[in-house]
C-alpha positions as CSV (number, residue, x, y, z in Angstrom):
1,X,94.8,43.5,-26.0
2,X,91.5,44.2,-25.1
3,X,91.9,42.6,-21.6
4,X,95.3,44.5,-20.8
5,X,93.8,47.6,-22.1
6,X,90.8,46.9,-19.8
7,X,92.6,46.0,-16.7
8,X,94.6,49.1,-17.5
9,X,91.5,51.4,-17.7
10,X,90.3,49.3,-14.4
11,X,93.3,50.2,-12.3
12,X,93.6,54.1,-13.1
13,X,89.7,54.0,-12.4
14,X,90.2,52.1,-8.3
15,X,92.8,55.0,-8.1
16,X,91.3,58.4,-9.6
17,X,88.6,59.3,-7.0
18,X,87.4,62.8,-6.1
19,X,90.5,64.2,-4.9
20,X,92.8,63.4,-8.2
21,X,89.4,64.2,-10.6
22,X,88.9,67.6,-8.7
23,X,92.4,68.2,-9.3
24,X,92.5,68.8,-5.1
25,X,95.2,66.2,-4.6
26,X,97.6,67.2,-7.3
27,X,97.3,70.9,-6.2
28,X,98.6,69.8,-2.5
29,X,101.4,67.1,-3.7
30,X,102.3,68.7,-6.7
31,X,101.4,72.0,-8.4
32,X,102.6,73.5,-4.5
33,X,105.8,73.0,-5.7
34,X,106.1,74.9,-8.7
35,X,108.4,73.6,-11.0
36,X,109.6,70.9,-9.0
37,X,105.7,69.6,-9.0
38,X,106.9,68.5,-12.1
39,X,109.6,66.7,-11.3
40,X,107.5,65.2,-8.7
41,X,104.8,64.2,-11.1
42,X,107.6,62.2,-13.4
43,X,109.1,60.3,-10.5
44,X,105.4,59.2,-9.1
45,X,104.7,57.9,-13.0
46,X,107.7,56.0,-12.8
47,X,106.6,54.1,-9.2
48,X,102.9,54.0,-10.4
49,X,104.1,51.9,-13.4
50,X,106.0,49.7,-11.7
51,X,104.0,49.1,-8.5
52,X,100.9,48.3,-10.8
53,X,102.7,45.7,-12.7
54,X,103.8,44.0,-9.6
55,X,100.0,44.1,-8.4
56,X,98.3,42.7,-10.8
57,X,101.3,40.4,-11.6
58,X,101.0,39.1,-8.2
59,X,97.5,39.0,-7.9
60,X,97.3,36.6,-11.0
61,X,100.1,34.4,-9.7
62,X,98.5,33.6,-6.1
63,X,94.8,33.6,-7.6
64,X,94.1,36.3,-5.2
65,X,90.2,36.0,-3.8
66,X,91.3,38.7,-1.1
67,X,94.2,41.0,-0.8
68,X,94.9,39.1,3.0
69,X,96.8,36.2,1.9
70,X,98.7,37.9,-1.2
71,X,99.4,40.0,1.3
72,X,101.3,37.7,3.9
73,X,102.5,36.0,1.1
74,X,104.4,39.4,-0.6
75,X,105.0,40.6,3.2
76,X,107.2,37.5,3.9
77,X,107.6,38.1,7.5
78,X,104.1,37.4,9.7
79,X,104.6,41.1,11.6
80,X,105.2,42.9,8.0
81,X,102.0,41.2,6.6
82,X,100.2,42.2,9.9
83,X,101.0,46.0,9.5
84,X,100.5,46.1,5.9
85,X,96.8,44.6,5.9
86,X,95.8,46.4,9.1
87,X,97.6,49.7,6.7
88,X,94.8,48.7,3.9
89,X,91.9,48.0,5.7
90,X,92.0,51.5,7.2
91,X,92.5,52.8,3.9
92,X,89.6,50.9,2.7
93,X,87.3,52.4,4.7
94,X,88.8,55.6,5.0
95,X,88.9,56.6,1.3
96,X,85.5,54.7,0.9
97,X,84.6,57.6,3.2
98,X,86.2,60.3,1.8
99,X,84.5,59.1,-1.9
100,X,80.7,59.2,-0.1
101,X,81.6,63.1,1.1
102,X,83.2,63.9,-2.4
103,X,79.8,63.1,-3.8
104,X,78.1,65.3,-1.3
105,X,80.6,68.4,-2.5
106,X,80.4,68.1,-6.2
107,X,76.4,68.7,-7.4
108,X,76.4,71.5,-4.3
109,X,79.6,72.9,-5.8
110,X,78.2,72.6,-9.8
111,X,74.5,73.0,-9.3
112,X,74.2,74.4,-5.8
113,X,72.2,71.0,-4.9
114,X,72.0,70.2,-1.1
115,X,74.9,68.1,-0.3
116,X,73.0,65.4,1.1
117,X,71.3,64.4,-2.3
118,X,74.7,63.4,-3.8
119,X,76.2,61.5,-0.7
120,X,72.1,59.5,-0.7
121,X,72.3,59.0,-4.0
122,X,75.8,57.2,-3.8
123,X,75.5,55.0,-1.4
124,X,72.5,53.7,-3.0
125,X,74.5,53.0,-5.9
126,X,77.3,51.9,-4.4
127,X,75.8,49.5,-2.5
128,X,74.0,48.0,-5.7
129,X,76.9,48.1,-7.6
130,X,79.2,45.9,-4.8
131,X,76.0,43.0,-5.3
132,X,77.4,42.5,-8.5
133,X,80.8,40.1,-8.8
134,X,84.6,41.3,-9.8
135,X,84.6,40.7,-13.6
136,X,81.1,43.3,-13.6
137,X,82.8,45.8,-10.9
138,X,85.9,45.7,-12.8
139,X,83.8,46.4,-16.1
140,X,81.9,49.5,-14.2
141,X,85.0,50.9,-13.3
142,X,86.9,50.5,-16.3
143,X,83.9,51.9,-18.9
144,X,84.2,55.3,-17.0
145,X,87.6,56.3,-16.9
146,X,88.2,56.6,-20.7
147,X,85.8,59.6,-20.8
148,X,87.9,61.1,-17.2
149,X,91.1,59.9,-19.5
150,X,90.1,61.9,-22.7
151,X,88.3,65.2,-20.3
152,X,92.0,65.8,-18.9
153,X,94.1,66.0,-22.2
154,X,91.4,68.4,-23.4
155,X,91.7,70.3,-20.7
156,X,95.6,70.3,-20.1
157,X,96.2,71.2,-23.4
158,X,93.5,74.2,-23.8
159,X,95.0,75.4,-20.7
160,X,98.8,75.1,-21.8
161,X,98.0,76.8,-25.3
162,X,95.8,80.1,-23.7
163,X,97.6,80.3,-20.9
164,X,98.1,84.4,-19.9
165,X,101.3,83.8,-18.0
166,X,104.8,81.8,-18.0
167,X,105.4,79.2,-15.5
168,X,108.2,81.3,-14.6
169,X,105.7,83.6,-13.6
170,X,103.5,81.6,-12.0
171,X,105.5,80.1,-10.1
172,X,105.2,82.7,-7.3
173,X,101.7,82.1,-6.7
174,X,102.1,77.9,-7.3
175,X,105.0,78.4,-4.0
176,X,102.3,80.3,-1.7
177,X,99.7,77.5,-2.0
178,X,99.6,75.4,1.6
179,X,101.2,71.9,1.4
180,X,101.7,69.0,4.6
181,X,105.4,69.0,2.9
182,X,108.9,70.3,2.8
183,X,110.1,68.3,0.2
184,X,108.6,67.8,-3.3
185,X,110.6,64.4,-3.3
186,X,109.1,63.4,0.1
187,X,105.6,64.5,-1.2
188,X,105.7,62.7,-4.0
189,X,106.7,59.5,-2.4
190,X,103.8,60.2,-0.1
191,X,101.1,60.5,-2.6
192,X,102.9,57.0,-4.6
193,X,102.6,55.5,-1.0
194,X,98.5,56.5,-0.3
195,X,97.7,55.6,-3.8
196,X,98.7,52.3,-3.8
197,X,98.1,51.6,-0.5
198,X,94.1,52.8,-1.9
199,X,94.3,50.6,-5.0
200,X,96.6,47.5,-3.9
201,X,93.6,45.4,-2.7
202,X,91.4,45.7,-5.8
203,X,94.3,45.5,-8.2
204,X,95.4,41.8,-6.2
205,X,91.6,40.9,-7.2
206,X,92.0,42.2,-10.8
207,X,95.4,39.9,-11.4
208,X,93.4,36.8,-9.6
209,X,90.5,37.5,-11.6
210,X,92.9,36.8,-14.6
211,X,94.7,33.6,-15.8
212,X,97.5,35.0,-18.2
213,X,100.5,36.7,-15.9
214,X,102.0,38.6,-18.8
215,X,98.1,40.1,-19.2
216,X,97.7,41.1,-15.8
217,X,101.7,42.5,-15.3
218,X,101.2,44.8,-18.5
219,X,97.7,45.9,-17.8
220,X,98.9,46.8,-14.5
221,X,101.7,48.9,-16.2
222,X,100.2,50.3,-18.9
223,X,97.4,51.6,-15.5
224,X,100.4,53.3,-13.7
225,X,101.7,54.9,-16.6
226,X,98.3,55.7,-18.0
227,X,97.4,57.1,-14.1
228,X,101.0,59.1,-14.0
229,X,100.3,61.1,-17.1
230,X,96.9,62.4,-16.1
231,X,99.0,63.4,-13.2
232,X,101.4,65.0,-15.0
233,X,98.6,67.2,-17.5
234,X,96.7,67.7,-14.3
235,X,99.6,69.4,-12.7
236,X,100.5,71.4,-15.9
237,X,96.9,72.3,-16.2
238,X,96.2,73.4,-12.7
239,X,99.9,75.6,-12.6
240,X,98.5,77.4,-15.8
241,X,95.6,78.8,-14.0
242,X,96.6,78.4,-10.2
243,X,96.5,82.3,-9.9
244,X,92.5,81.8,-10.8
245,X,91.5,78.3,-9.7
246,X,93.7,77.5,-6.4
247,X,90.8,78.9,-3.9
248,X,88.4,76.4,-5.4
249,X,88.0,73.3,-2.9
250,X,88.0,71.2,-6.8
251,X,89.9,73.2,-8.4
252,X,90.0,71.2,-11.9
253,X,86.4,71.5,-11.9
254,X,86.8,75.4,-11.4
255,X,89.0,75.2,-14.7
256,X,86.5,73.9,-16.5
257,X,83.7,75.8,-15.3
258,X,86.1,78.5,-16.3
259,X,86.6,77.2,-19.9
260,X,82.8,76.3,-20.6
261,X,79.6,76.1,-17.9
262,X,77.9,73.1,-20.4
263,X,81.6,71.2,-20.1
264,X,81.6,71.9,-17.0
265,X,78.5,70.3,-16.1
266,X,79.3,67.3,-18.5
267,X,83.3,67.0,-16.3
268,X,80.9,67.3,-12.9
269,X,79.0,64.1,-14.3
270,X,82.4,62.5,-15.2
271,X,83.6,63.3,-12.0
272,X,80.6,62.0,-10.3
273,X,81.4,59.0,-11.7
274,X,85.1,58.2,-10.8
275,X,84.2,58.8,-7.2
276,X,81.7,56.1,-7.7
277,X,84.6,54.1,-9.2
278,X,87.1,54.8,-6.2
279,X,84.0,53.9,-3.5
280,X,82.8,50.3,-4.9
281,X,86.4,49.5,-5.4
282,X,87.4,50.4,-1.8
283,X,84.5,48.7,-0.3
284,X,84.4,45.9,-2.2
285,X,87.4,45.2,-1.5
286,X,87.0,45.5,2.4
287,X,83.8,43.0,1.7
288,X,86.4,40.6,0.0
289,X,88.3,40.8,3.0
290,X,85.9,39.6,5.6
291,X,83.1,38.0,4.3
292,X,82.6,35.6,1.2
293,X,81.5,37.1,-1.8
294,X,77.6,36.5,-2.2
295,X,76.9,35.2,1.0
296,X,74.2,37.0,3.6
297,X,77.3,38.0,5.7
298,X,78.9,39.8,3.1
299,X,75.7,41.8,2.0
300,X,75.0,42.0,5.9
301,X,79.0,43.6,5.9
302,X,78.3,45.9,3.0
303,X,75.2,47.9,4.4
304,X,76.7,48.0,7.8
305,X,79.6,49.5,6.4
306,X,78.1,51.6,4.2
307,X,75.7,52.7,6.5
308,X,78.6,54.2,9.0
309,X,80.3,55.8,5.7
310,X,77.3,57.7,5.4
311,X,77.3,59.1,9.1
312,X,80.9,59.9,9.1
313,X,81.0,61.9,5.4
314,X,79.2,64.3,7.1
315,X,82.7,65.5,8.8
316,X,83.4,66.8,5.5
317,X,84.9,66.5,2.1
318,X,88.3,68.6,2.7
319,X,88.7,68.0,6.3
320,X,88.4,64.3,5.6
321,X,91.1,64.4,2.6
322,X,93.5,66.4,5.0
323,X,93.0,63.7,7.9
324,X,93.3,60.3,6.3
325,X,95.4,61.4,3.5
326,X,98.7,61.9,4.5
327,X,98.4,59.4,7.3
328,X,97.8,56.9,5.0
329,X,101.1,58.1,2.8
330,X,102.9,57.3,5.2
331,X,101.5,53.9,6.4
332,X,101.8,52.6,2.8
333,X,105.4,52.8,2.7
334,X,105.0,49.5,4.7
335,X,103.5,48.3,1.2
336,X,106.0,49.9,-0.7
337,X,108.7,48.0,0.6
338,X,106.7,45.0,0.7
339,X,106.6,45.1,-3.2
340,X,109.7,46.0,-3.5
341,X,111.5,43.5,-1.7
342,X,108.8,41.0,-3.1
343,X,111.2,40.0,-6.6
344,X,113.7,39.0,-4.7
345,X,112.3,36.9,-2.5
346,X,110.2,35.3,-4.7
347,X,113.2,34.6,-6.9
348,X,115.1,33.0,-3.4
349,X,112.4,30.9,-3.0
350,X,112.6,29.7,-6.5
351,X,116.4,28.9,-5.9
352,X,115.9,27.1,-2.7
353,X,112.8,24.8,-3.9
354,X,115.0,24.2,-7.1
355,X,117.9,23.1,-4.9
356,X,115.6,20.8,-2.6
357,X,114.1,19.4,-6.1
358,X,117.7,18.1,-7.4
């Protein structure tokens, strides 16, 4: 239990960086919406479940080292495998840039701190951190997000039980925030899409790390579930308050600067860390791709890499989030279907080799 539960806590942890934590992402996919935010948030849960337990699943089957030849081998067809991989290393490294600008915005934001002291002081962790092997990245990751985990469903349900207004009310003011969709279906699709196109390569090297399938397939669904209920309070918690929080660039850390400045402070240090989470899981995972683990060339690969993150967060944390974010929705429905279609033709293959057996 303890290994399901900690690939579980490992997987929501790749996932939840600074946008989700600052309660920025859900705002734009969801909570714009209104009511059907909500609707949204259920259906994501659903995908998240089932596209974590096929990960990990996956991953443990083909003793994934690197998410390139799970990949091809999920993709089937050479030019699917080719789009999808090219689809996650840009995601990689874009959201690995996105998570070194997210730690520029948060001590500026919560203790008026230059911005360039958090984005130092996490690449230098980072970059320690990614020295280390899988099972120890996986442990990091995983040993934060309970306190993210139990910092939400304080907050969700302190928010739903003092709220001032209805939803009905609210809902006004939830319709008039700006959103890159017309559809709360097609935005929640697109949010499903980016997240697993941002967590697909570690979660491979979480199932490969791990020798039992049914371990890895229901850590990897307990993570999606786990990951689509935060969603879910998030939303709720954010709609509660979205005529006082929604100017906030992190508007969940708004809420609970708004409830209490000392836990406030203490959800700032929380957050801190899940965007540490998100960036060693994105760039150790683009390591994993190119280089060897341990070698000189991949600690040659993870400075270099590392080193450009740092020059380009300096474009900034929101601008960033509404460049590569949506893009990269929309890219990862190559993934999507990818997965998808993977059962099936797993299951084909099984057939055929049975019938050339006999």
């Amino acid at each position: 239990m303890s290994r399901i539960f900690k690939i579980a806590s490992a997987f929501i942890g790749i996932i939840v960086g600074a946008g989700f934590a600052s309660g920025q992402e859900v705002l734009l996919y969801f909570t714009s919406f209104g009511h059907l935010g909500t609707a949204g948030a259920i259906l994501a849960t659903a995908f998240f479940a089932y596209m974590g337990m096929m990960l990990t699943k996956l991953g443990t089957r083909m003793k994934a080292e690197s998410h390139k030849e799970a990949i091809y081998r999920v993709s089937g067809w050479k030019w699917l495998g080719w789009i999808v991989d090219a689809v996650i290393i840009f995601t990689l490294f874009g959201v690995g840039v996105v998570m070194i600008a997210g730690a520029g915005s948060i001590p500026s934001q919560q203790f008026g701190l230059p911005a360039l002291t958090g984005v130092l002081f996490m690449c230098l962790i980072v970059t320690a951190a990614i020295l280390l092997n899988v099972e120890k990245v996986v442990k990091i990751i995983g040993s934060i997000t309970p306190f993210l985990i139990l910092t939400v469903v304080i907050i969700s349900i302190y928010s739903l039980v003092s709220m001032d207004e209805s939803f009905s009310v609210l809902e006004t003011t939830a319709l008039q925030q700006p959103n890159d969709f017309s559809y709360w279906f097609v935005s929640a699709m697109n949010y499903v899409s980016f997240n697993i196109a941002v967590g697909a390569s570690m979660a491979l090297l979480m199932g490969g790390n791990e020798t039992d399938e049914r371990i890895s397939a229901l850590g990897g669904l307990f993570g999606g579930l786990g990951l689509g209920m935060m969603i879910v309070l998030s939303h709720l918690a954010i709609f509660s308050r979205i005529d006082t929080i929604a100017a906030y660039d992190m508007p969940l850390l708004a809420l609970v600067d708004e409830l209490s400045p000392i836990l406030g402070a203490f959800y700032s240090v929380v957050l801190f860390g899940m965007v540490f989470n998100t960036a060693v899981s994105m760039f150790f995972s683009l390591a994993a791709r190119f280089t060897t683990l341990g070698t000189a060339g991949h600690k040659k690969f993870v400075l270099i890499t590392i080193t450009a993150a740092f020059g380009l967060s300096f474009l900034g944390f929101t601008d960033l989030v509404s460049l590569f974010y949506p893009v990269i929705g929309y890219m990862g429905l190559f993934l999507i279907a990818a997965l998808l279609l993977a059962p099936f033709r797993f299951k084909a293959e099984e057939k055929k080799n049975r019938k050339q057996a006999a």
